[in-house]
N, C-alpha and C positions, 0 to 999 in steps of 0.2 A: 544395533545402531552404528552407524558410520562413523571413525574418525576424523572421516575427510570434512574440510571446511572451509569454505567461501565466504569472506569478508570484505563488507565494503566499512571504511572504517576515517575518521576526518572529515565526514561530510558537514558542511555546513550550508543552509541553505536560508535564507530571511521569508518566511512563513507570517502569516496572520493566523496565529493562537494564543488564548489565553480568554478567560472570564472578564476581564477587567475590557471597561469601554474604550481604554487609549488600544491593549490590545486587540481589537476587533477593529482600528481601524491603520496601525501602523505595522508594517513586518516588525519582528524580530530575529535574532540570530539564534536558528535550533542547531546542537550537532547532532547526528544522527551517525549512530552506528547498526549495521548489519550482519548477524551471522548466520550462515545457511552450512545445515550437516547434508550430507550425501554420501553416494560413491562416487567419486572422481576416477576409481580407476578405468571404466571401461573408454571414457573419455581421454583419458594420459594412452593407455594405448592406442587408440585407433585416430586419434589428432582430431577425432569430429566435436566440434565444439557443441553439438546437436545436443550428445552425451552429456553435457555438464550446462550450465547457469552462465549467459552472457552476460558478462557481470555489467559492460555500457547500456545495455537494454537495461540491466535491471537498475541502473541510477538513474535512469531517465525513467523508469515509472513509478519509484518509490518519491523522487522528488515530484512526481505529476502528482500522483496521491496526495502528497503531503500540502502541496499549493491549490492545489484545488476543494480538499476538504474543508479549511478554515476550521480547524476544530478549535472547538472549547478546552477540552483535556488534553495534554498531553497521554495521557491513560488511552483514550480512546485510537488519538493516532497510533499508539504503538503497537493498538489490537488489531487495528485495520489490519496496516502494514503488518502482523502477523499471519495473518488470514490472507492474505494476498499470496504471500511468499510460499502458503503452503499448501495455494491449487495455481501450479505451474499447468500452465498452455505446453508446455513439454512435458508428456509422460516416459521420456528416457531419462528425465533429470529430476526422478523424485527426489523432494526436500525431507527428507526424514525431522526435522527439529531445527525451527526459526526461532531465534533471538533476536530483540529490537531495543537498543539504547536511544533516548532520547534526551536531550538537557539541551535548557534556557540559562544562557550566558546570562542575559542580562533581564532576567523575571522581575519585575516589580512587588518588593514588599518583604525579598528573602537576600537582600545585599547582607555581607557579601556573599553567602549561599549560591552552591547552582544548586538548583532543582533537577532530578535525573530519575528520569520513568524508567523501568526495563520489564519488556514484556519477553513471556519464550512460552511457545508450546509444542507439541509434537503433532504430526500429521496426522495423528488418529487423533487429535484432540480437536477437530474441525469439522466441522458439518456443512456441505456448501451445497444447498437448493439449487435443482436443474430444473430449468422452464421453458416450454418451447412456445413461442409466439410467432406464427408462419412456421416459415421456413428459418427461422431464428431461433438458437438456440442462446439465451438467460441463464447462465452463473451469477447467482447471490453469496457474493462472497462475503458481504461485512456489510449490520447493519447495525449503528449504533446511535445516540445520544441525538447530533442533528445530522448525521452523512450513513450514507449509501455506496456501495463498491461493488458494483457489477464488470463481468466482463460478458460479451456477446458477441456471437461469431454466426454469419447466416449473412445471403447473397444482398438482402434486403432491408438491413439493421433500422427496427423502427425510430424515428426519432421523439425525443420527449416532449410530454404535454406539456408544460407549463403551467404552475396552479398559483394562479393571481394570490390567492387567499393570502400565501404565505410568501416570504422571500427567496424564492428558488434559485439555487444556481447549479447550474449543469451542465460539467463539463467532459467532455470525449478526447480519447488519446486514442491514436492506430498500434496497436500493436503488433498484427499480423497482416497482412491481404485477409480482410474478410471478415475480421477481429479487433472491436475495439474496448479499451477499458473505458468504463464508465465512472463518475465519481457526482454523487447530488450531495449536494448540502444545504441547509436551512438557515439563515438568521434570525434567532429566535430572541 
């Protein structure tokens, strides 16, 4: 296992999470921390940042994840965002072992308490479903409680049904030419 380690750390971002009815219709303020093990060195030598975890990519999709899932748990988001972190779209920059802090500043019911989830697992602790639709190829990266975390990459990326029954929200991020992260969620 790697010593090396990539932190994103102070993030704060206002999310809609939590069980309670005022959370599910107002942000709150989550912080969110990040730690990603790896090898850094092949990357420190040869200056290609290919080698290593753009860390501004990766804040911009961990915060997409996070605004887009609505979750219920803080539990759940930290499994996502585990599970995301540790099937990289780059295979030069394997994650050997993601950790995920997350805490509510201002949780209703635990004043003055923060509430603080931490998720971590290692790369072999992940199992991520490959599906091909066309010419598309389906990453099921994270499927939990009421959200869904796909990524897909193919010329033709199908787009989603929409199923009246329930309150579907479904939302797409680019993250490659050709590649986009997927994130569903339900209001249940």
């Amino acid at each position: 296992m790697s010593k090396d380690r990539i932190q994103l750390s102070h993030l704060r971002l206002h999310l809609i999470i939590g069980i309670l009815p005022a959370e599910r219709l107002i942000p709150q303020p989550v912080d969110v921390g990040v730690d990603l093990d790896l090898d850094l060195s092949k990357a420190a030598v040869s200056g290609n940042l290919m080698q290593s975890v753009d860390y501004g990519d990766l804040l911009k999709q961990v915060s997409f994840i996070l605004h887009a899932g609505h979750f219920y748990l803080l539990e759940t988001a930290a499994l996502a965002l585990v599970h995301f972190l540790l099937t990289p779209l780059n295979k030069d920059a394997q994650v050997s072992h993601a950790r995920v802090s997350l805490s509510k500043r201002e949780a209703p019911r635990v004043s003055p308490a923060i509430p603080k989830v931490t998720v971590a697992r290692d790369f072999v602790d992940v199992n991520v479903a490959e599906e091909r639709i066309g010419d598309t190829t389906v990453h099921h990266i994270f499927s939990g409680h009421n959200v869904t975390v796909q990524r897909l990459h193919g010329k033709n990326i199908p787009t989603v049904q929409h199923d009246s029954s329930h309150k579907a929200r479904v939302e797409d991020m680019e993250i490659a030419p050709g590649t986009i992260l997927r994130v569903r969620s339900l209001e249940i």
